[in-house]
OpenMM code with the backbone's topology and positions (N, CA, C; nanometers):
from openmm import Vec3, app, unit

residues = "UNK UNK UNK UNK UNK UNK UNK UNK UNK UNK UNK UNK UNK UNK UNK UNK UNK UNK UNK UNK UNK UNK UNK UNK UNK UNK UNK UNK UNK UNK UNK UNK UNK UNK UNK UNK UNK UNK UNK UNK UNK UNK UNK UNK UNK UNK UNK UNK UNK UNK UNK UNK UNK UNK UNK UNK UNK UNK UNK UNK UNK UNK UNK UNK UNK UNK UNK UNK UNK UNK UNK UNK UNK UNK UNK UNK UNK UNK UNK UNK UNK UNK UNK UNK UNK UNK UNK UNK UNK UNK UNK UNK UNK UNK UNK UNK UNK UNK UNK UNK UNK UNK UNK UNK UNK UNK UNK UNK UNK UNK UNK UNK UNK UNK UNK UNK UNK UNK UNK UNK".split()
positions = [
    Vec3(14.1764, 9.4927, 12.6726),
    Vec3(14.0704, 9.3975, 12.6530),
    Vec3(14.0791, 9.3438, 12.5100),
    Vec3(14.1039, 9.2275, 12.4958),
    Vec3(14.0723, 9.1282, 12.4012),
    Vec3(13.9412, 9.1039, 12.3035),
    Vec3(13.9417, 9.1295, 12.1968),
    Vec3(13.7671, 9.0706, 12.1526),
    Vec3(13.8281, 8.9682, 12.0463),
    Vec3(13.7144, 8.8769, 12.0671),
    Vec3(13.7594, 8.7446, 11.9927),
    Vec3(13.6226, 8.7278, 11.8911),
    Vec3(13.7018, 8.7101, 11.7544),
    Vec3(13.5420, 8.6733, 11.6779),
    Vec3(13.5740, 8.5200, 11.6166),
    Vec3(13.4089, 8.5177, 11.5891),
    Vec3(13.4437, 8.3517, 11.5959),
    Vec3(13.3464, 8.3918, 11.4532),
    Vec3(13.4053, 8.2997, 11.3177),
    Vec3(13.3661, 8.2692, 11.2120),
    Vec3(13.2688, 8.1375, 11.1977),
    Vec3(13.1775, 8.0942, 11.1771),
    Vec3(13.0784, 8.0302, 11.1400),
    Vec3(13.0801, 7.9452, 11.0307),
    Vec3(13.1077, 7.8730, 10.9508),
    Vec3(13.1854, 7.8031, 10.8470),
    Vec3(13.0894, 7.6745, 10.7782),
    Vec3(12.9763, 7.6972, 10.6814),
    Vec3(12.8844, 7.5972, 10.6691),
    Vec3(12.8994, 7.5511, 10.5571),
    Vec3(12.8941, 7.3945, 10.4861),
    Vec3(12.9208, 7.3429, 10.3923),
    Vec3(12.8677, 7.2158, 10.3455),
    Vec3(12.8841, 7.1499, 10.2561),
    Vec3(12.8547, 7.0474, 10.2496),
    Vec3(12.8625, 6.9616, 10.1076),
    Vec3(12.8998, 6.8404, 10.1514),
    Vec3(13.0320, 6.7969, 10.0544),
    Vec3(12.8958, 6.6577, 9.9830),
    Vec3(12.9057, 6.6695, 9.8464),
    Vec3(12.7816, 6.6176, 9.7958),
    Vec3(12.8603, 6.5466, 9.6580),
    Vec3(12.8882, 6.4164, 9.6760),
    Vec3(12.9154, 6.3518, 9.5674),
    Vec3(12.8814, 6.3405, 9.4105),
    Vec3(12.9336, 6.3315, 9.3110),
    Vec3(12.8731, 6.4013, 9.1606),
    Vec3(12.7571, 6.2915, 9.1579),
    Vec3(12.7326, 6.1626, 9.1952),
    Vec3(12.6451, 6.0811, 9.1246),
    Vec3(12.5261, 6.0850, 9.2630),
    Vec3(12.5506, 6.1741, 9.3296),
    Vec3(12.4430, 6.1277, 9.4325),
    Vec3(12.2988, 6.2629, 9.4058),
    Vec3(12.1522, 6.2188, 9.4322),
    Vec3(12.0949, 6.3039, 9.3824),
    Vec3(11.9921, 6.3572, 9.5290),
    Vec3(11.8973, 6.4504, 9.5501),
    Vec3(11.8787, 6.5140, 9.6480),
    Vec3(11.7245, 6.5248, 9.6160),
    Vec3(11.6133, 6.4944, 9.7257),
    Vec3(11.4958, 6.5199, 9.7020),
    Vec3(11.4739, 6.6578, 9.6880),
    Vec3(11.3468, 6.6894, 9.6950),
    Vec3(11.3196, 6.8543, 9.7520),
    Vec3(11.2877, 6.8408, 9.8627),
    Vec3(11.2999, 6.7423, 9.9789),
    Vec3(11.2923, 6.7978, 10.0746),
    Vec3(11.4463, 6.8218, 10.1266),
    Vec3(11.4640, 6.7392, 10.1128),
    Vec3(11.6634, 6.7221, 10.1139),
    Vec3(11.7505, 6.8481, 10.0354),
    Vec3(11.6888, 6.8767, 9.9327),
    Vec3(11.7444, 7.0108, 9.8706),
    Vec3(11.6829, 7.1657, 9.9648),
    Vec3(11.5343, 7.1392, 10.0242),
    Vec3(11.4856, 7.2164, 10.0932),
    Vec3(11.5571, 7.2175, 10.2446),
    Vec3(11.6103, 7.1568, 10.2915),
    Vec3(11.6941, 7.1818, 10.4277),
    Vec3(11.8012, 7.1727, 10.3995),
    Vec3(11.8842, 7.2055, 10.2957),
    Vec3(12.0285, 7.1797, 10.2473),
    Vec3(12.0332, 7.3575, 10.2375),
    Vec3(11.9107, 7.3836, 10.1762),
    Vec3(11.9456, 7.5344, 10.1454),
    Vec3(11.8765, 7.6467, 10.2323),
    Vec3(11.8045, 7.5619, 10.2983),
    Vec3(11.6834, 7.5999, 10.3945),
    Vec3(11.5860, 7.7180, 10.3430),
    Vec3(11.5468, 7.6679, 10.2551),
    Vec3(11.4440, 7.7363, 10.1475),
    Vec3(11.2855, 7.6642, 10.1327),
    Vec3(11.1596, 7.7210, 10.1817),
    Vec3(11.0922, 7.6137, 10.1778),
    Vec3(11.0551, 7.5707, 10.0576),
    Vec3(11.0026, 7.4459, 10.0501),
    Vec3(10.9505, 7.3352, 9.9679),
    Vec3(10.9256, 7.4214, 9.8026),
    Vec3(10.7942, 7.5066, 9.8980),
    Vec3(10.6707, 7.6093, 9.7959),
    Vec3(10.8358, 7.6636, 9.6607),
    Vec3(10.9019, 7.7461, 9.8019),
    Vec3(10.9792, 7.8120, 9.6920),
    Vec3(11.1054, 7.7805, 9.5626),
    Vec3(11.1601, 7.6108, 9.6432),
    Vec3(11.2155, 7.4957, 9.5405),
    Vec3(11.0944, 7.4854, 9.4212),
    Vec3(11.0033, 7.5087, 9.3989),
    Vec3(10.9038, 7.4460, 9.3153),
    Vec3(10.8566, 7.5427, 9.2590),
    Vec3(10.8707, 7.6709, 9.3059),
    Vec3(10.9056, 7.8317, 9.2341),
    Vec3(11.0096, 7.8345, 9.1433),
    Vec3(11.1267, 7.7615, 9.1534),
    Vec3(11.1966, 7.8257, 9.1405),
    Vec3(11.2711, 7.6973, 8.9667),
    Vec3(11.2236, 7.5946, 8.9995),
    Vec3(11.1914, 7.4368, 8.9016),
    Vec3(11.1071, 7.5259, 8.8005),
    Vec3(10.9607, 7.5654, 8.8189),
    Vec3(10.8750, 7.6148, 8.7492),
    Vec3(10.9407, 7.7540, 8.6498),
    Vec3(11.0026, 7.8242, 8.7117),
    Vec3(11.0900, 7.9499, 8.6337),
    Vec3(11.2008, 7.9106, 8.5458),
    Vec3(11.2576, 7.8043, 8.5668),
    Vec3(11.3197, 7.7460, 8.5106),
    Vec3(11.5038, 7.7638, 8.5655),
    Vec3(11.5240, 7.8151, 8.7415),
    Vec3(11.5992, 7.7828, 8.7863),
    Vec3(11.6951, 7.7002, 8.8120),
    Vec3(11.6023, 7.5797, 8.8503),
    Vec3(11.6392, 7.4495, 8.8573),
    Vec3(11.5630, 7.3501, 8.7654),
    Vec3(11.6791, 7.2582, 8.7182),
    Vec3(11.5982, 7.1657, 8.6189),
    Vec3(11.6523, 7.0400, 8.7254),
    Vec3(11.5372, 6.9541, 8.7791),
    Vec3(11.5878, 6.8273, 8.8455),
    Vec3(11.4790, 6.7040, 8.7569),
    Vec3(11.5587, 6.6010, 8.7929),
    Vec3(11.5361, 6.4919, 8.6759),
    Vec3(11.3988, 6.4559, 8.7820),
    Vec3(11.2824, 6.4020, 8.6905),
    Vec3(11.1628, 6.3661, 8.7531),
    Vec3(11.0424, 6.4501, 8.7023),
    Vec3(10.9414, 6.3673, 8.7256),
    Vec3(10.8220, 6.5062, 8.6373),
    Vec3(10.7385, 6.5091, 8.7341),
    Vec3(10.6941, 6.5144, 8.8488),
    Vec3(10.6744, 6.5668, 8.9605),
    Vec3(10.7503, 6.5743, 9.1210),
    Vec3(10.7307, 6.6983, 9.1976),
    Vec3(10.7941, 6.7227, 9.3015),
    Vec3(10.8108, 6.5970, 9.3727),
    Vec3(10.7437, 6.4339, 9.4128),
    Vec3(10.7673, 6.3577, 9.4485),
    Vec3(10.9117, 6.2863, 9.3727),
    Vec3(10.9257, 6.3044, 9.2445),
    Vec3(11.0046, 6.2146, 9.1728),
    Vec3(11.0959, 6.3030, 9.1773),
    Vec3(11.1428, 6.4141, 9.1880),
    Vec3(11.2474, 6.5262, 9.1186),
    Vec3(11.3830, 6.4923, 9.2144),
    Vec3(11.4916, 6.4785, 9.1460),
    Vec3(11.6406, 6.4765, 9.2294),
    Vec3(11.7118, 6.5689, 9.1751),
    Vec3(11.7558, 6.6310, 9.2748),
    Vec3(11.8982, 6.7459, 9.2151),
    Vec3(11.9969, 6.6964, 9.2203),
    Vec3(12.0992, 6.7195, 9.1617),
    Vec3(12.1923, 6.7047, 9.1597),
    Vec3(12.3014, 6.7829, 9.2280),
    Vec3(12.4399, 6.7862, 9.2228),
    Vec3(12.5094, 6.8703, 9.2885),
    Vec3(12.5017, 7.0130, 9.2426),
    Vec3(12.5019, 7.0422, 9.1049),
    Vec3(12.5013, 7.1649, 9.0347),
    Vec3(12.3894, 7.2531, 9.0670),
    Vec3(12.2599, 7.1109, 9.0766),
    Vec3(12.1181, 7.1988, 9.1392),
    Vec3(12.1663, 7.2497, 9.2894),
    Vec3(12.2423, 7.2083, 9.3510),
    Vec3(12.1758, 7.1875, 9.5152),
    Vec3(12.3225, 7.3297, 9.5869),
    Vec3(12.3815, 7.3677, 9.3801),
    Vec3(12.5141, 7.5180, 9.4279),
    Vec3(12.4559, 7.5581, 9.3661),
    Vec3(12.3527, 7.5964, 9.2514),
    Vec3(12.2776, 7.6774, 9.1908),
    Vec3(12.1609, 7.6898, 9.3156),
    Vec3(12.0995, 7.6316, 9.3617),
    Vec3(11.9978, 7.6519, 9.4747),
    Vec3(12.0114, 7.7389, 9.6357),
    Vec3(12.1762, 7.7281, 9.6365),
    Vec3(12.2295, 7.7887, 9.7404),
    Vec3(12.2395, 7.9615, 9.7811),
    Vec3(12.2673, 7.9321, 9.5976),
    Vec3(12.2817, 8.0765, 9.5315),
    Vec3(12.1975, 8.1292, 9.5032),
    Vec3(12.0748, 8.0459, 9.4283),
    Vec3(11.9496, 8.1407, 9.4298),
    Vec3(11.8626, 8.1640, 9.5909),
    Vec3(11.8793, 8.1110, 9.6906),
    Vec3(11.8401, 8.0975, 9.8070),
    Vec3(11.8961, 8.2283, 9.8679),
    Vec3(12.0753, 8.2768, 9.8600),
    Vec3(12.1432, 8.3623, 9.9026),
    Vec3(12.0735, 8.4904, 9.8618),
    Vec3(12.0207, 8.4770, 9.7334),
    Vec3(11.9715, 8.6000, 9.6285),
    Vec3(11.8464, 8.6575, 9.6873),
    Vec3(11.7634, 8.5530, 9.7179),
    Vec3(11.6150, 8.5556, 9.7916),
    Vec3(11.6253, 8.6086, 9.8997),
    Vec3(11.7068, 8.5741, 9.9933),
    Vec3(11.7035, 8.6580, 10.1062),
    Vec3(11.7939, 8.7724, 10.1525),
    Vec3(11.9164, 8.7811, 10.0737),
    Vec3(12.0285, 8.9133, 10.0990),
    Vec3(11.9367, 8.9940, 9.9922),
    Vec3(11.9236, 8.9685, 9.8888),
    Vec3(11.8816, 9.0872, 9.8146),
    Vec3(11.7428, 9.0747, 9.7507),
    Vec3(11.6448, 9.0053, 9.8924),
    Vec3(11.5147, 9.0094, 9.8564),
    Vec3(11.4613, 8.9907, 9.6964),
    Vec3(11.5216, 8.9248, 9.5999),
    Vec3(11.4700, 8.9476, 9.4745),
    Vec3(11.3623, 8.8113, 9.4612),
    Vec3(11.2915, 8.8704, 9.3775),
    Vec3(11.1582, 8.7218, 9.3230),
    Vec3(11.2048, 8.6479, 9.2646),
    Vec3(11.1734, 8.5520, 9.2732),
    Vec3(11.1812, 8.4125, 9.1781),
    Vec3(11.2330, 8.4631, 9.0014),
    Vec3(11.1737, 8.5602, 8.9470),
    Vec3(11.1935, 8.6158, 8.8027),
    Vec3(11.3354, 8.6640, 8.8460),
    Vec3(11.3538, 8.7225, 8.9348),
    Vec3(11.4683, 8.8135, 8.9376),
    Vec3(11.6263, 8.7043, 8.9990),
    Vec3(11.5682, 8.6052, 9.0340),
    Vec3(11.6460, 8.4902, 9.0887),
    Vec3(11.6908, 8.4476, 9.0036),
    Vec3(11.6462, 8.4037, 8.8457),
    Vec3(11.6496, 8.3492, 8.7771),
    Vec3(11.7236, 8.4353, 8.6474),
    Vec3(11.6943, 8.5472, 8.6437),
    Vec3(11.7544, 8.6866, 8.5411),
    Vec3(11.9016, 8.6814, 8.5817),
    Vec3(11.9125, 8.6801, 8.7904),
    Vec3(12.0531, 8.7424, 8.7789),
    Vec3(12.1163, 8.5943, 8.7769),
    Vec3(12.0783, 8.4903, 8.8162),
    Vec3(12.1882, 8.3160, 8.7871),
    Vec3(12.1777, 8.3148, 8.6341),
    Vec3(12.1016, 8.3501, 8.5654),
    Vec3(12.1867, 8.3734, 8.4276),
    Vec3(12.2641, 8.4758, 8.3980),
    Vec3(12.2259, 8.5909, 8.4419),
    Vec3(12.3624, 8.6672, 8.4485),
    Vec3(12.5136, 8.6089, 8.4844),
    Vec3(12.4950, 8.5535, 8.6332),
    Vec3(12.5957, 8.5045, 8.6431),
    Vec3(12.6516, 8.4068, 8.5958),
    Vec3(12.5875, 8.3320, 8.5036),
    Vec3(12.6693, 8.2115, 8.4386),
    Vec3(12.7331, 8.2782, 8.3497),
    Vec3(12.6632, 8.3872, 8.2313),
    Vec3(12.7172, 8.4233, 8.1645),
    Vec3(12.8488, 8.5075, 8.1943),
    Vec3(12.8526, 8.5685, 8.3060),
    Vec3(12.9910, 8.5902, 8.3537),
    Vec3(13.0862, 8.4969, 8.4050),
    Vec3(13.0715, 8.3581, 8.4234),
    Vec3(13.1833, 8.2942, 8.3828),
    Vec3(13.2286, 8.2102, 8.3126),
    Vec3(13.0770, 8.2149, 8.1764),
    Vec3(13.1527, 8.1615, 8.0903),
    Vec3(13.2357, 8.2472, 8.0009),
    Vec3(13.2154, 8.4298, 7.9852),
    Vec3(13.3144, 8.5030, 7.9864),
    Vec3(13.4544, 8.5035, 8.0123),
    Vec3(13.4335, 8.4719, 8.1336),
    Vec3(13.5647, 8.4797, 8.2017),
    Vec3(13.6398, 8.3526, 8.1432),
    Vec3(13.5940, 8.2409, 8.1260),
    Vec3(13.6588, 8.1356, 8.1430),
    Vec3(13.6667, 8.1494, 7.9465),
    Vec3(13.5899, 8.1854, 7.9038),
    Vec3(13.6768, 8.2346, 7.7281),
    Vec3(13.7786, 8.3255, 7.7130),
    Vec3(13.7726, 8.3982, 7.8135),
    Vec3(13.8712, 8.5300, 7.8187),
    Vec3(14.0204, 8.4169, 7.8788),
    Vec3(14.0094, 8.3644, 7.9612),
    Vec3(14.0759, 8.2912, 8.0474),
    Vec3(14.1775, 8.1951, 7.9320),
    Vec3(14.0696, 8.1139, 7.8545),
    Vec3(14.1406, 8.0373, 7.7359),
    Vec3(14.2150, 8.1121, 7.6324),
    Vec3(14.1583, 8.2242, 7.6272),
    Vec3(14.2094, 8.2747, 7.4941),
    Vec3(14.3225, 8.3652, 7.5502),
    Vec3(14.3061, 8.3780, 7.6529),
    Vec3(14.4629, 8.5034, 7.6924),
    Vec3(14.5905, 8.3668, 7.7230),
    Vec3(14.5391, 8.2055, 7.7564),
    Vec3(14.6175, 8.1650, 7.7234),
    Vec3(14.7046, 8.0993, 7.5860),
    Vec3(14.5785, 8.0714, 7.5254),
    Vec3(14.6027, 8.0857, 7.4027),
    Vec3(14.6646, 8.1679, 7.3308),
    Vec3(14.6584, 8.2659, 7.3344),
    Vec3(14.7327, 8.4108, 7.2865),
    Vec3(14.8774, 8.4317, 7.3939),
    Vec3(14.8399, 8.3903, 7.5326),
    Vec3(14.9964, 8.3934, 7.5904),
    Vec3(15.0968, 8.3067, 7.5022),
    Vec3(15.0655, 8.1841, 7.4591),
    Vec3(15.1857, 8.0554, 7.3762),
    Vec3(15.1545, 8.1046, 7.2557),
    Vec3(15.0750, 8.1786, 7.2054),
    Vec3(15.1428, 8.2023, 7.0300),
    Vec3(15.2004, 8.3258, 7.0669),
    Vec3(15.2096, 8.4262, 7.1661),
    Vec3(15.3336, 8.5102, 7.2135),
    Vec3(15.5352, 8.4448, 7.2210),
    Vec3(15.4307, 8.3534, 7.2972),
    Vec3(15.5999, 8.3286, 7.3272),
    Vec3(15.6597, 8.2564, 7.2346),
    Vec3(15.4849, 8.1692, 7.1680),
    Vec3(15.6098, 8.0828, 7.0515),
    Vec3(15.6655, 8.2540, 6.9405),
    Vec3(15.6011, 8.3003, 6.9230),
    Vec3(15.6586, 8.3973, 6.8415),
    Vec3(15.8212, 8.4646, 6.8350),
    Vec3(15.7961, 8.4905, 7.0215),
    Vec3(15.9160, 8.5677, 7.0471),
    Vec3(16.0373, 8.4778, 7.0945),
    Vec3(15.9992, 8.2994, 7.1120),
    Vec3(16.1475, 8.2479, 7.0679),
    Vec3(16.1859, 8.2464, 6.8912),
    Vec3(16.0906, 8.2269, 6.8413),
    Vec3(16.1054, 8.2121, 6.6882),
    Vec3(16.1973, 8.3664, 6.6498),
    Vec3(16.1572, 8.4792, 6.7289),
    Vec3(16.2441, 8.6165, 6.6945),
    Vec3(16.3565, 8.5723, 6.7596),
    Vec3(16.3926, 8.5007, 6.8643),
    Vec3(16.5499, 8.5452, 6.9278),
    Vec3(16.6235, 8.4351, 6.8835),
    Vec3(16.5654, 8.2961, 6.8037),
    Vec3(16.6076, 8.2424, 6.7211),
    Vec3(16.6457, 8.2781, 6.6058),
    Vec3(16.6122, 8.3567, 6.5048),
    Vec3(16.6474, 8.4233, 6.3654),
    Vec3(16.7682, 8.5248, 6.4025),
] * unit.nanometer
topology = app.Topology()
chain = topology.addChain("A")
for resn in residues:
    res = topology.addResidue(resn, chain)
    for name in ("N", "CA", "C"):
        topology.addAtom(name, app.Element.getBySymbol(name[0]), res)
């Protein structure tokens, strides 16, 4: 007997200049309204506009929103705690991505070094 699994595959492809209401950000991430406006107020999301009628996200809001949405419901955390660990995680890749520059950086003053040795 055969078992067949079938993968589920959800996405969505959001142009850099195009911007997203909250209700449009609210069924994108399927998070309600209340908790987009939780989460603006904590300082999660910053969308351009000075009330929930005027506010547009952007793409960065609407993969930061996905993620704090993922956070809310796999690992039940509050709005404070939504917001503690997406700065955590930025700060881990802007880590990474200094670590990233500088090991290349440090890879080419390696090698310029070690042709400069098999040159002499």
């Amino acid at each position: 007997m055969t078992r067949t699994q079938i993968m589920w595959i959800e996405g969505s492809i959001v142009e850099d200049d195009i911007y997203m209401s909250i209700l449009e950000i609210s069924k994108a991430t399927r998070a309600p309204a209340e908790l987009i406006m939780s989460w603006v107020s904590e300082g999660v999301l910053s969308p351009a506009g000075s009330s929930p009628e005027e506010w547009r996200f952007s793409k960065d809001s609407l993969r930061r929103a996905k993620t704090a949405a993922h956070l809310t419901h796999d690992l039940e955390l509050n709005t404070p705690g939504v917001a503690l660990a997406l700065d955590l995680l930025d700060e881990i890749a802007r880590l990474r991505n200094q670590l990233l520059r500088e090991n290349i950086t440090l890879g080419s003053e390696r090698l310029s070094s070690d042709l400069l040795c098999n040159l002499g």
